[in-house]
Structures are given as structure tokens and as C-alpha cells.
C-alpha positions, -999 to 999 in steps of 0.1 A, spaced: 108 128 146 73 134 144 48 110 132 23 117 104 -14 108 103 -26 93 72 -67 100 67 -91 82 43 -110 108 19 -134 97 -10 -121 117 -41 -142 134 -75 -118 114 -97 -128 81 -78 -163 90 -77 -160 95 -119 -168 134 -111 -146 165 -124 -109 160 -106 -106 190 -83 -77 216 -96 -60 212 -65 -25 189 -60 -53 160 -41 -35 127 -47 -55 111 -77 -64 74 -83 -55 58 -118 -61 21 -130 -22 16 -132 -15 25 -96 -45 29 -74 -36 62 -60 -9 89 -73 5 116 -60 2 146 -87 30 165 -73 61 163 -86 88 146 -66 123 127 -72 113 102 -44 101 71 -64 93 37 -56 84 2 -69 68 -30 -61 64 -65 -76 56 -99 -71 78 -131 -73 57 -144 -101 65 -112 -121 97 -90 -113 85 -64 -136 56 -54 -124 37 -50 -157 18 -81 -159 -9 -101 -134 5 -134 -120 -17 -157 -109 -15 -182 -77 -38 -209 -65 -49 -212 -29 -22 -225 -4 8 -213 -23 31 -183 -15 38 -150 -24 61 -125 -17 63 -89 -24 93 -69 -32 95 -33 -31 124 -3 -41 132 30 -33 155 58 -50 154 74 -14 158 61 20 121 59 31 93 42 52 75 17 26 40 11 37 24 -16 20 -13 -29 19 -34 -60 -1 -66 -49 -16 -90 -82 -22 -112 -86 -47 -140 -85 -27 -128 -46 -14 -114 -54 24 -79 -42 26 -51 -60 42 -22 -43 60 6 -63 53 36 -40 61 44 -24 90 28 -55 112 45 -69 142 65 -105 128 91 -84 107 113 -62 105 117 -24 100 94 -9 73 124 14 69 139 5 30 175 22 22 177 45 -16 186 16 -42 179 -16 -18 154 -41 -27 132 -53 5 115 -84 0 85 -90 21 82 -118 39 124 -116 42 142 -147 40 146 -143 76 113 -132 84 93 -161 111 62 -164 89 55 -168 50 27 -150 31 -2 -176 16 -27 -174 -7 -61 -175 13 -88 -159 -11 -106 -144 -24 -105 -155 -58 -104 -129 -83 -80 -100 -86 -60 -87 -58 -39 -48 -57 -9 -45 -40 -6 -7 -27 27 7 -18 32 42 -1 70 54 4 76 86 26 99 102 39 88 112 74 72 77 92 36 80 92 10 72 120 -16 49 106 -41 47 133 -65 65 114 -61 39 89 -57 6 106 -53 -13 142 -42 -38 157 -60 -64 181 -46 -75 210 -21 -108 201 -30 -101 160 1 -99 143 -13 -81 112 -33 -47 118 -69 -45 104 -75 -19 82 -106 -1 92 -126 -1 59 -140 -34 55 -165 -33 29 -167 -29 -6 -184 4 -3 -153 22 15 -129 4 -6 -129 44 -20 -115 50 10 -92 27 16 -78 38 -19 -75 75 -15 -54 83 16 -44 114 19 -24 134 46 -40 154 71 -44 186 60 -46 198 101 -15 183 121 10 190 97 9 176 67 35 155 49 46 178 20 32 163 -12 68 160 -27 76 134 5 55 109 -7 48 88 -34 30 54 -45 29 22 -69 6 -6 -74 12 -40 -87 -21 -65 -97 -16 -104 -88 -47 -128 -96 -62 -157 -73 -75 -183 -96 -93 -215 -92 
């Protein structure tokens, strides 16, 4: 299978400017990026503090989290932490767990139960985004994110709050075959750090 490479684009509709009439994935409060295109594919993605996604948990400092995510379709879930302060954490694929690979109808929580580390809260304060992508086809992220040698977790490249646009808008490479618009799609869920 071939691998897909994900590219970061700053979009009209982020910048507040006329949305373009093309099918160009679109960024909304709710969900942080959305695919316009119609597709049957669909995922979700939650916090332990709230399983239903629809409201904004909050954790202190120290404590842990985990995030759960579900498919209708068999699919690669990529998943990524937006801080407050606009850096963006990968946080799934990474190198300590597990397949990113998520079966139609199971729930995947992230860390697992029998995953060798635990997700804590280390700031920020303020109000983090969790990103989910699902796709069909796996999907080359090295445009997006690397890792260091021995780091566990890959950086994502955009570390200030001024790409943060780009972080946000990823869309498929237009040039080395594109992942067909109706192969992906994406959620968001909001947690808050507080004091």
C-alpha cells in the first residue's frame, strides 16, 4: 500500500477571508478542520472526563487523561493535542503503542490499558483541542511531524502560535496522489487545563 503525504496549507476560511468554492477541507469552531466532501467514513473522539464529546472537562496539572476514539470504518486514526499556547502535539502514531490502525465499530482508547506509559497533564493552562483524522489509506506525516532520535513522541513541525493555521488545516497533497476527499474525515474534542 502506498503511503500518503499530509501538507500544511493556511486556508481563506481560517484567515476570516471568502471560503474558496472548491471541496478544500474547511475549519469550524466545533471541529477544527472538516472535510466538505461527503463521505460514509465517520469518526469520533472524547475524553475520559466527558464520553460525549460535547462539553470541556477540565484537569489540573499532574493528573491523567486519556483519549478515546471510533470509527464506522476500518481506518488509520491519527490523533494530535493543540495547546493553548498554539504548539501541536502528536500524540498518535508515536513509538510506545500500538497500531494506529482502529477496526469499523471498535472503541480505541489511547493510552490502552496495556499501553507502557500514561498521558499527564503538563500545561499549558488554558484550553487544549484534541484533533482526530481517520483515513482509509495510512498516511505519511513527515511533512507534518518527526521524530528525534530516542523521542518517543514526534514533534510536530509548527511550533508557534503564528502556524498554529497550519497545523490546523492539513490537507492532502494535491501532487503525489492525493487521498480522495471521501477517504478521510475528522473530529475535535476541547478539554481545559485549569489552575
Amino acid at each position: 500500500m502506498k503511503k500518503r503525504t499530509l501538507l500544511l496549507a493556511v486556508t481563506a476560511s481560517l484567515l476570516g477571508l471568502a471560503a474558496p468554492a472548491s471541496a478544500a477541507p474547511k475549519i469550524s469552531a466545533q471541529s477544527i478542520i472538516v472535510n466538505p466532501v461527503p463521505t460514509s467514513l465517520s469518526v469520533q473522539v472524547w475524553v475520559n472526563r466527558d464520553p460525549s464529546g460535547a462539553r470541556t472537562p477540565s484537569y489540573r496539572i499532574g493528573e491523567n487523561i486519556s483519549i478515546s476514539a471510533r470509527v464506522s470504518e476500518d481506518a488509520y486514526v491519527y490523533l494530535f493535542n493543540i495547546n493553548p499556547d498554539g504548539t501541536t502535539d502528536q500524540i498518535l502514531p508515536n513509538r510506545l503503542g500500538g497500531s494506529n490502525f482502529v477496526r469499523a465499530g471498535q472503541i480505541r482508547t489511547f493510552p490502552s490499558a496495556s499501553d507502557n506509559f500514561q498521558f499527564n497533564i503538563a500545561g499549558p493552562y488554558g484550553l487544549n483541542k484534541v484533533l482526530v483524522i481517520a483515513s482509509r489509506t495510512q498516511l505519511n506525516l513527515s511533512e507534518l511531524s518527526s521524530y528525534s532520535s530516542g523521542q518517543a513522541f514526534a514533534t510536530v513541525k509548527p511550533q508557534s502560535p503564528a502556524r498554529l493555521a497550519q497545523a490546523l488545516s492539513i490537507v492532502v497533497d494535491p501532487v503525489t496522489q492525493p487521498v480522495p476527499q471521501q477517504d478521510w474525515t475528522s473530529d475535535a474534542v476541547q478539554y481545559n487545563v485549569a489552575y
